[in-house]
Kinemage of the C-alpha trace (Angstrom):
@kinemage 1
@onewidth
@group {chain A} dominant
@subgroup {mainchain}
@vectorlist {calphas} color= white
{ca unk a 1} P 133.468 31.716 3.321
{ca unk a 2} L 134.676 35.628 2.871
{ca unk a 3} L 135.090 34.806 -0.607
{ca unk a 4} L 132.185 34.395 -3.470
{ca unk a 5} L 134.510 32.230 -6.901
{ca unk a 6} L 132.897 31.397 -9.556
{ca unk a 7} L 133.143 30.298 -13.133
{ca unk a 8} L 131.668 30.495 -16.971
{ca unk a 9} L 132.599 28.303 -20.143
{ca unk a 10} L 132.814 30.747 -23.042
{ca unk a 11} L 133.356 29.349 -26.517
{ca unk a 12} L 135.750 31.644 -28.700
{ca unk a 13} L 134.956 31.348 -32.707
{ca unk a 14} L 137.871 32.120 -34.931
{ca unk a 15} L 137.323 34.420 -37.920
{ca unk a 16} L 138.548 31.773 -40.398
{ca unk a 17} L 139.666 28.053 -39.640
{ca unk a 18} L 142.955 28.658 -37.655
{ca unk a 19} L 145.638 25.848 -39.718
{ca unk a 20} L 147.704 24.956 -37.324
{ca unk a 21} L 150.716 22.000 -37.210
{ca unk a 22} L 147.350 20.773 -34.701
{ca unk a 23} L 144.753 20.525 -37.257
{ca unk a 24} L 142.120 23.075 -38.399
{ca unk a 25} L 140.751 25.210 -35.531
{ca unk a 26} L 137.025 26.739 -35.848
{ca unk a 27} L 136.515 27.636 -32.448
{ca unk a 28} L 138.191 27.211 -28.943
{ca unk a 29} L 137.087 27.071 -25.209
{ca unk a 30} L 138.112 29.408 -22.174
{ca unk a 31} L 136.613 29.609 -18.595
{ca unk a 32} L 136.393 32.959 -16.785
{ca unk a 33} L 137.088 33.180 -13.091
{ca unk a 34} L 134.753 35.660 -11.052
{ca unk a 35} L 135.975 36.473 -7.454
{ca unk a 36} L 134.760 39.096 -4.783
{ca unk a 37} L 133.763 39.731 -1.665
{ca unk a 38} L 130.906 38.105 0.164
{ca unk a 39} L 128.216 41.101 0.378
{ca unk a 40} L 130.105 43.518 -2.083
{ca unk a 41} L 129.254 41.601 -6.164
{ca unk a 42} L 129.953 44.539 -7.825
{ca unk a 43} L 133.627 44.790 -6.877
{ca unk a 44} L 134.913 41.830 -8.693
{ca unk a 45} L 138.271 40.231 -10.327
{ca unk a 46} L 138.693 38.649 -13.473
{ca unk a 47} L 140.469 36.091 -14.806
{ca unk a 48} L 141.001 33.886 -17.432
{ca unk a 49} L 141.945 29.700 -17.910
{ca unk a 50} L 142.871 28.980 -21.258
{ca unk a 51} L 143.556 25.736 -22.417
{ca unk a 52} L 144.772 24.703 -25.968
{ca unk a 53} L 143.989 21.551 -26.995
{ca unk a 54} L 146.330 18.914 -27.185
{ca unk a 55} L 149.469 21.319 -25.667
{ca unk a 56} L 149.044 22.078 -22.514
{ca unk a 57} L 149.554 20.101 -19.695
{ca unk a 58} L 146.527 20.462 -17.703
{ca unk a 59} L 144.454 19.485 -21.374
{ca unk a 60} L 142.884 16.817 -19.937
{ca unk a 61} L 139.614 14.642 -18.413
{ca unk a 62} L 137.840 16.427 -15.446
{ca unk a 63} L 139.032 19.669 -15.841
{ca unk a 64} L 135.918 21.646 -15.293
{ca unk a 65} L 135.819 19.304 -12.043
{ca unk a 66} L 139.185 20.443 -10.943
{ca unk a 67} L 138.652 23.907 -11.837
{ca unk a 68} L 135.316 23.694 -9.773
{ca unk a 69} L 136.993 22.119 -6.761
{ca unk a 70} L 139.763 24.895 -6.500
{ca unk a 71} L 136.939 27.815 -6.776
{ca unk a 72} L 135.645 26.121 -3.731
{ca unk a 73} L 138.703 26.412 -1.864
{ca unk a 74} L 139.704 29.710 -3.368
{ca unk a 75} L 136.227 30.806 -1.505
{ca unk a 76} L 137.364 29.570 2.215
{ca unk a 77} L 140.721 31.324 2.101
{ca unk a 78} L 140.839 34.652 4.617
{ca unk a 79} L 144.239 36.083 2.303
{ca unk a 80} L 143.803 35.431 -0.809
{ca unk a 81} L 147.216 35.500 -2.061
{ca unk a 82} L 147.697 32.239 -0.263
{ca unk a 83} L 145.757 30.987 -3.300
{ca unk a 84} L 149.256 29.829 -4.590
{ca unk a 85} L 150.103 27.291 -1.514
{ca unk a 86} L 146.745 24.935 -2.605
{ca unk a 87} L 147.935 21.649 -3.261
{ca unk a 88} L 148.469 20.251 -6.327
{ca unk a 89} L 147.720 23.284 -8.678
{ca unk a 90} L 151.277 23.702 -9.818
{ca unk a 91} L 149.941 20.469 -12.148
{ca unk a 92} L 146.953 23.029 -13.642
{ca unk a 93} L 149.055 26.018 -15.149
{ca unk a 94} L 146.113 27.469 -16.850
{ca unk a 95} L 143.903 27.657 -13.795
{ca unk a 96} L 146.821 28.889 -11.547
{ca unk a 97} L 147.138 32.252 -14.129
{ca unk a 98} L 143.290 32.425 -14.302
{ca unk a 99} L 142.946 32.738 -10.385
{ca unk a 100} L 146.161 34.933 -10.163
{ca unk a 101} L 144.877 37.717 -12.650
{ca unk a 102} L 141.436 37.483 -10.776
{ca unk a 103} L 142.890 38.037 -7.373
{ca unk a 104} L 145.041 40.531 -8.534
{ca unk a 105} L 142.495 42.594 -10.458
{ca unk a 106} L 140.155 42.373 -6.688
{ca unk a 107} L 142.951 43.201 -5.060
{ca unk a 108} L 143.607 46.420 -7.275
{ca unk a 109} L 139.766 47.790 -6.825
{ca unk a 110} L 138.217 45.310 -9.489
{ca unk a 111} L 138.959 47.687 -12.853
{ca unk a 112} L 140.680 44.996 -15.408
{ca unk a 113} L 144.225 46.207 -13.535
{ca unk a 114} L 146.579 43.328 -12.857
{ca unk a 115} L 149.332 45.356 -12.594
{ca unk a 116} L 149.387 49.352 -12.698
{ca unk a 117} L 151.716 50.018 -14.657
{ca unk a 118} L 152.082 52.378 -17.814
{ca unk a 119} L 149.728 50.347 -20.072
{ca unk a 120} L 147.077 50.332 -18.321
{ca unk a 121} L 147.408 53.428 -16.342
{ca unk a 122} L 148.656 55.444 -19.635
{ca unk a 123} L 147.853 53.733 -22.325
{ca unk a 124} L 151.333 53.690 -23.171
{ca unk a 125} L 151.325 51.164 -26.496
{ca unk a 126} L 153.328 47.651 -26.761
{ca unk a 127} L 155.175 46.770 -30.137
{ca unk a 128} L 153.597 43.272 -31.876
{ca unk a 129} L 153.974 40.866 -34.731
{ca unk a 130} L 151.508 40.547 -37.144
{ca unk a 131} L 150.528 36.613 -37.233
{ca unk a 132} L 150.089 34.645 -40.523
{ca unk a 133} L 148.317 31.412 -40.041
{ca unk a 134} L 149.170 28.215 -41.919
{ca unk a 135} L 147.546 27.673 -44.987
{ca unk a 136} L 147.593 27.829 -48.585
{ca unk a 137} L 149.895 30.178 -50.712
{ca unk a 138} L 147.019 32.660 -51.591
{ca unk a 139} L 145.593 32.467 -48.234
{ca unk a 140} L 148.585 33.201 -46.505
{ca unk a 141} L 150.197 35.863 -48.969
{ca unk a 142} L 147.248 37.606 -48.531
{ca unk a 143} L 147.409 38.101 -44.566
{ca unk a 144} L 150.646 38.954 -45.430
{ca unk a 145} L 149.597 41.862 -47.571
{ca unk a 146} L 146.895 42.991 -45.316
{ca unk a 147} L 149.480 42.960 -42.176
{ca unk a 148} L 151.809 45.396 -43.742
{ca unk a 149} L 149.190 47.282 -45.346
{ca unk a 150} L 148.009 47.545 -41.843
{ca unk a 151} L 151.241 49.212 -40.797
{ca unk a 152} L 153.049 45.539 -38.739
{ca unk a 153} L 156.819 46.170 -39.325
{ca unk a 154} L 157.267 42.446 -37.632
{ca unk a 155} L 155.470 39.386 -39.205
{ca unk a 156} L 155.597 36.269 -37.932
{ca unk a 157} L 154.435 33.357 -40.283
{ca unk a 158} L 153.232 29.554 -38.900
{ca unk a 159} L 155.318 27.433 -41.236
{ca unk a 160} L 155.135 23.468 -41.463
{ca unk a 161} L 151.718 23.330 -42.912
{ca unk a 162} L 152.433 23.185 -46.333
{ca unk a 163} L 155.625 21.955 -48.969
{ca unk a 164} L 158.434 23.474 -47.574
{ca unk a 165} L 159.152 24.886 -51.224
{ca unk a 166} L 155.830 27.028 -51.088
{ca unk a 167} L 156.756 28.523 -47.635
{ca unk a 168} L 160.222 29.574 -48.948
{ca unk a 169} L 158.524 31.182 -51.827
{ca unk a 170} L 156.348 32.855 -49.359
{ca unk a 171} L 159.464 34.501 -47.862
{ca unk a 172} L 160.904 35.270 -51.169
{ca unk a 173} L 158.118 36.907 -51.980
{ca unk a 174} L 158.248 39.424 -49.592
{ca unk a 175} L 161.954 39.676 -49.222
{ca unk a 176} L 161.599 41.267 -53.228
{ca unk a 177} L 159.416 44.066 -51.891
{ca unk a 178} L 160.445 44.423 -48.474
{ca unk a 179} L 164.588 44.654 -47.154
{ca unk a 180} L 165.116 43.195 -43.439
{ca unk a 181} L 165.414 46.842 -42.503
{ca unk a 182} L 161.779 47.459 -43.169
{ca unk a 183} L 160.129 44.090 -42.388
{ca unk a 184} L 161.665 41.469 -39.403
{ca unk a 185} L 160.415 38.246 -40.229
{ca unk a 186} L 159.879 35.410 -37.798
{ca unk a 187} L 158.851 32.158 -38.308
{ca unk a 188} L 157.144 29.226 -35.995
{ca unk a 189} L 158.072 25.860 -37.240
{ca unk a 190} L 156.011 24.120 -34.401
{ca unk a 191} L 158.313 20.991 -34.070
{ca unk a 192} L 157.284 20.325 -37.796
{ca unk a 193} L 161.136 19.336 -38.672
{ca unk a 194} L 162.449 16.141 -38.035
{ca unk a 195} L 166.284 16.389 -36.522
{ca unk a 196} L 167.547 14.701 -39.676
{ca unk a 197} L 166.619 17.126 -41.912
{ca unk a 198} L 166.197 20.528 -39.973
{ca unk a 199} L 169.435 21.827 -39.966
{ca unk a 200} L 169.457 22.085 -44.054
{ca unk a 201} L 166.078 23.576 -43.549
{ca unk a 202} L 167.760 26.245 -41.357
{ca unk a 203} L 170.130 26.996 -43.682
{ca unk a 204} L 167.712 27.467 -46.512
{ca unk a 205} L 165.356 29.510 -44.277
{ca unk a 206} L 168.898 31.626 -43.415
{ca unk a 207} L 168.666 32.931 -46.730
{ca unk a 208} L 165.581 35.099 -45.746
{ca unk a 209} L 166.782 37.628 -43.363
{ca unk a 210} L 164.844 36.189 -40.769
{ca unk a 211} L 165.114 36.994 -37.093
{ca unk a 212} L 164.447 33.758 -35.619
{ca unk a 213} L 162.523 30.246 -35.621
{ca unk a 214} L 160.616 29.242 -33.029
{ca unk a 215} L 160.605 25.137 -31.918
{ca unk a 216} L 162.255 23.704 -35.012
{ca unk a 217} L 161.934 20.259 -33.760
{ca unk a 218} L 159.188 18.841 -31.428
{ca unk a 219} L 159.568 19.003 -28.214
{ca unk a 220} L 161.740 16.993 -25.624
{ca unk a 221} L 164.876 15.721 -28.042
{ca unk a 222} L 167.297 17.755 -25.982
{ca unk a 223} L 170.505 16.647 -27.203
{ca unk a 224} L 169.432 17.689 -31.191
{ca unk a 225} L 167.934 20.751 -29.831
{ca unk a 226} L 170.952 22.097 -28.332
{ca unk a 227} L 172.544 20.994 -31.378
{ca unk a 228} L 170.640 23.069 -33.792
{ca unk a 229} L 170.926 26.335 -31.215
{ca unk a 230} L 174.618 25.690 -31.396
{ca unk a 231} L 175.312 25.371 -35.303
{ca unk a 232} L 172.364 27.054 -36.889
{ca unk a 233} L 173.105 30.694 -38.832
{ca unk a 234} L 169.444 31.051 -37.636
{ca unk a 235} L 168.457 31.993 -33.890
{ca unk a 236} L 166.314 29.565 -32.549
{ca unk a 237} L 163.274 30.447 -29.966
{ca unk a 238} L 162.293 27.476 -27.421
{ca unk a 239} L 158.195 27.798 -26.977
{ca unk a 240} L 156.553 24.247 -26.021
{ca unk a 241} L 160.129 23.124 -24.744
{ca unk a 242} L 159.471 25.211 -21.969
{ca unk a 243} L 155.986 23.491 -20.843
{ca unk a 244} L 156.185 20.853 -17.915
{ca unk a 245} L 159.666 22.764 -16.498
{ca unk a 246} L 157.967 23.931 -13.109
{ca unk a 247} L 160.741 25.164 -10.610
{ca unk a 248} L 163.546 27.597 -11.116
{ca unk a 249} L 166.115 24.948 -10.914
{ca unk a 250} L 164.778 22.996 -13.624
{ca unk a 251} L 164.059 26.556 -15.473
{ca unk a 252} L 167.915 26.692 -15.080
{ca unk a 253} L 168.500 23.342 -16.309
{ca unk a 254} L 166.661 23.110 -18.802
{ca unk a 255} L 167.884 26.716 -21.018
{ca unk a 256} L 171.735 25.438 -19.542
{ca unk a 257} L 171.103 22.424 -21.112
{ca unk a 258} L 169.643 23.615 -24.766
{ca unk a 259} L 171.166 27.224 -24.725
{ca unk a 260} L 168.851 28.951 -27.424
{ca unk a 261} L 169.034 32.216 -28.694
{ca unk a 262} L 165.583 33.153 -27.200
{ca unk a 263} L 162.583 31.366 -25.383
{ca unk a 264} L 159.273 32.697 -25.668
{ca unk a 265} L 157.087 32.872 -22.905
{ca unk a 266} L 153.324 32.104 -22.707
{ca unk a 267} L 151.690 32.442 -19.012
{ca unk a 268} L 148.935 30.147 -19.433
{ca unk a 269} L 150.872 27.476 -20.282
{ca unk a 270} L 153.628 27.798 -18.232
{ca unk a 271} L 151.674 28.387 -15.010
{ca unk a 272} L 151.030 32.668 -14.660
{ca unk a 273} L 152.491 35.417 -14.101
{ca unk a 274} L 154.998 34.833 -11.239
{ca unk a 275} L 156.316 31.496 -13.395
{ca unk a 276} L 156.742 33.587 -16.105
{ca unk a 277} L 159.158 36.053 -14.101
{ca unk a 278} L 160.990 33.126 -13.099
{ca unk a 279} L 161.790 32.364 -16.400
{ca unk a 280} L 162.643 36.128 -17.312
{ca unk a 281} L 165.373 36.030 -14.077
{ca unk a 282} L 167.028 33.072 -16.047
{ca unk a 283} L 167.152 34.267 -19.618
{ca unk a 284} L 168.838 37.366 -18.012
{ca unk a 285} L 171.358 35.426 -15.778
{ca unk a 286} L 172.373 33.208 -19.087
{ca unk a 287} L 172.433 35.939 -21.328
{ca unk a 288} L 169.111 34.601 -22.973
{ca unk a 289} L 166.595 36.437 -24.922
{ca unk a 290} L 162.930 36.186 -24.657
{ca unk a 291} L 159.808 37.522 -25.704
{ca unk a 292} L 156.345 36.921 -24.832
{ca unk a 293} L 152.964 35.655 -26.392
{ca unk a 294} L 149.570 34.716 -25.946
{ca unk a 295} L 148.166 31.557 -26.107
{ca unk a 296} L 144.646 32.455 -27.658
{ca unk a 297} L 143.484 33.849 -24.735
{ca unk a 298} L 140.141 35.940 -25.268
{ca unk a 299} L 140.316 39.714 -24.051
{ca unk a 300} L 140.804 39.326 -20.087
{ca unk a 301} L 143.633 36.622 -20.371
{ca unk a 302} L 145.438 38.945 -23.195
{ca unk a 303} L 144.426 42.089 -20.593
{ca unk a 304} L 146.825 40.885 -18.126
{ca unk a 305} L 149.563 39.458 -20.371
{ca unk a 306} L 149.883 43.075 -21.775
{ca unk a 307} L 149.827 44.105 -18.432
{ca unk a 308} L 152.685 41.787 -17.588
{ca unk a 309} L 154.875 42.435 -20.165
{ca unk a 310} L 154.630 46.007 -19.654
{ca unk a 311} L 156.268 45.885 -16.014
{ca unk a 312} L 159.152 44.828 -18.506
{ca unk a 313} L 161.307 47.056 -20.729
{ca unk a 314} L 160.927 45.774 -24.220
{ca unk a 315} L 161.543 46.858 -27.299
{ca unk a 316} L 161.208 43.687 -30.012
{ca unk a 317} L 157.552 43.275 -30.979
{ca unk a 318} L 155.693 40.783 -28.561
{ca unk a 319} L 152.650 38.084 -29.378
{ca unk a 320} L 149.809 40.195 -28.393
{ca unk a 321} L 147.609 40.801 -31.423
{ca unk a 322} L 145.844 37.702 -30.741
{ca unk a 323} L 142.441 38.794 -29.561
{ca unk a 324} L 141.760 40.230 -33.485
{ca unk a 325} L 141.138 36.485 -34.036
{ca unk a 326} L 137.541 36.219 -32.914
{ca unk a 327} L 134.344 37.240 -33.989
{ca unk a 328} L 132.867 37.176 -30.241
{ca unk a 329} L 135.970 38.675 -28.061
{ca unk a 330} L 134.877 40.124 -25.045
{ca unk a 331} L 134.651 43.944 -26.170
{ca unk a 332} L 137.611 45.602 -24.252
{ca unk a 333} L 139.622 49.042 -24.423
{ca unk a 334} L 142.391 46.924 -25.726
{ca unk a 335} L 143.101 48.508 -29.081
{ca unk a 336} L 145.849 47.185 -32.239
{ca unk a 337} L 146.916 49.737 -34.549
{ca unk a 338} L 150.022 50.614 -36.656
{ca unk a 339} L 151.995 47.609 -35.122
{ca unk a 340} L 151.174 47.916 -31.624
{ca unk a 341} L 148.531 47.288 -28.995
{ca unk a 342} L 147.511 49.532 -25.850
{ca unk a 343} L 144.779 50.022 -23.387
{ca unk a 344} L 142.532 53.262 -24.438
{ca unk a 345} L 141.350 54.669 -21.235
{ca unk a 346} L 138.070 56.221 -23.185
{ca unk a 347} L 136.908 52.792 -24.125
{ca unk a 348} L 134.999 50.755 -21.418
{ca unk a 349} L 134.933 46.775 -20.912
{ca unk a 350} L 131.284 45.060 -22.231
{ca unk a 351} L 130.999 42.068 -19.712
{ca unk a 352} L 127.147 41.716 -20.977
{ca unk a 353} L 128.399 38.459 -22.562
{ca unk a 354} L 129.819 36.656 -19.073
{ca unk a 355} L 126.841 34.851 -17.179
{ca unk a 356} L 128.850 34.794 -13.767
């Protein structure tokens, strides 16, 4: 074996109960992935396989098993980038981008760099939403408040949780202080609709100014889907439509098929980095637009998401501001402020916390 892979459960705790259309979350598990050379330990990748319960694919029994099993062979390979051609991992999306922003970060001298580009080279900052989580009125008006005091001029609010009358006073609310020119609003309906009512509930929500909804409906009911992205006065965002569509002809299919406004890309669950570009060569051959977002990852996943998306042009606010959730993140130079998020090359990465 030229190859030491390794390795560590790490158990995330939210700052308050994240409401989502899943239930109350209080915490939430992610493995880290150590890899380096036999004889050299302190030259080392990192990655990251996140799982969210009860959405992605690979959320299922023996994971830890499988993800065991694949360190072993990840070990006995002499090029490492042949890591992609071991069988069967297409069907474990989350451990496919762990192991490819581990071997990539070796690769590139062990230093948290997936990718050297501006970001992490420069420091050059990425433009983000501001998240609102699901919850009461008062609970969620006042993230709302705190976001724009804290300078986000895009907020995106999880809707579905509560009467739908509360959540369009919500957006009345701040459509009296704020105009669409100084606050975009997006909102993430989780499949919460049911096809027989959601296209009055786009219409109502049309009333807002907003930019976009993301997964109106659940999953899977293509026909109705393609009917809302056709007829709504609201641009529609695919996100957990696009799990379980592995090659680039289904990719192709699949946004031929629905034709949405936008589809929003999350590595982990969609199977890494490369998967993701796939997806990004569609949207631009159908005229498609897309942003991207974490799913939850702790520091090291979000690391090389930022990374990723900053090989890209962009100019709407992404889904990076996720690693404010936690009260144990890894410490990391990764740095939010005034709407943005960037790598500050005089911070350092605390890995006292990883056991691998």
């Amino acid at each position: 074996m030229r190859y030491t892979v390794d390795y560590q459960k790490y158990t995330l705790d939210f700052k308050f109960d994240a409401r989502t259309s899943r239930g109350a979350m209080k915490s939430k598990d992610t493995y880290f992935v150590k890899v380096y050379r036999k004889g050299n330990p302190e030259v080392f990748g990192l990655g990251e396989c996140s799982v969210l319960k009860g959405l992605s694919v690979d959320d299922r029994e023996g994971y830890e098993q499988v993800l065991d099993n694949y360190c072993q062979q990840l070990s006995k390979l002499n090029d490492l980038q042949e890591f992609r051609k071991l069988p069967g991992l297409v069907e474990w999306p989350s451990i496919r981008f762990g192991f490819e922003t581990a071997v990539n970060d070796l690769l590139n001298g062990g230093q948290r760099m997936v990718l050297g580009n501006a970001f992490r080279l420069a420091g050059a900052p990425l433009p983000i939403n501001g998240l609102i989580w699901m919850g009461d009125k008062e609970f969620m008006l006042k993230q709302i408040d705190e976001k724009i005091k804290q300078g986000y001029h895009c907020i995106k609010l999880k809707i579905g949780g509560i009467a739908f009358e509360q959540e369009c006073e919500l957006l009345a609310h701040i459509r009296q202080q704020y105009a669409k020119e100084q606050i975009e609003l997006r909102v993430d309906a989780n499949g919460a609709f049911s096809p027989k009512d959601a296209m009055a509930k786009l219409e109502k929500l049309a009333s807002f100014d907003l930019h976009s909804i993301e997964q109106p409906i659940r999953q899977g009911q293509y026909k109705e889907m393609a009917r809302l992205c056709a007829e709504s006065p609201l641009p529609i965002a695919l996100d957990e439509e696009l799990i379980g569509a592995r090659g680039f002809t289904d990719k192709i299919q699949l946004l031929e098929k629905i034709q949405p406004q936008y589809i929003i890309l999350k590595p982990s669950l969609l199977g890494g980095l490369r998967a993701s570009e796939e997806w990004v060569e569609v949207c631009k051959s159908l005229e498609i637009g897309w942003w991207i977002t974490s799913a939850l990852e702790a520091n090291i996943g979000l690391n090389a998401i930022c990374q990723f998306t900053a090989n890209y042009e962009v100019n709407m606010p992404q889904g990076l501001g996720t690693g404010q959730l936690y009260h144990n993140n890894i410490d990391s130079p990764l740095t939010v402020a005034e709407g943005s998020i960037r790598y500050d090359l005089k911070k350092e990465w605390n890995l006292e916390g990883l056991k691998i």
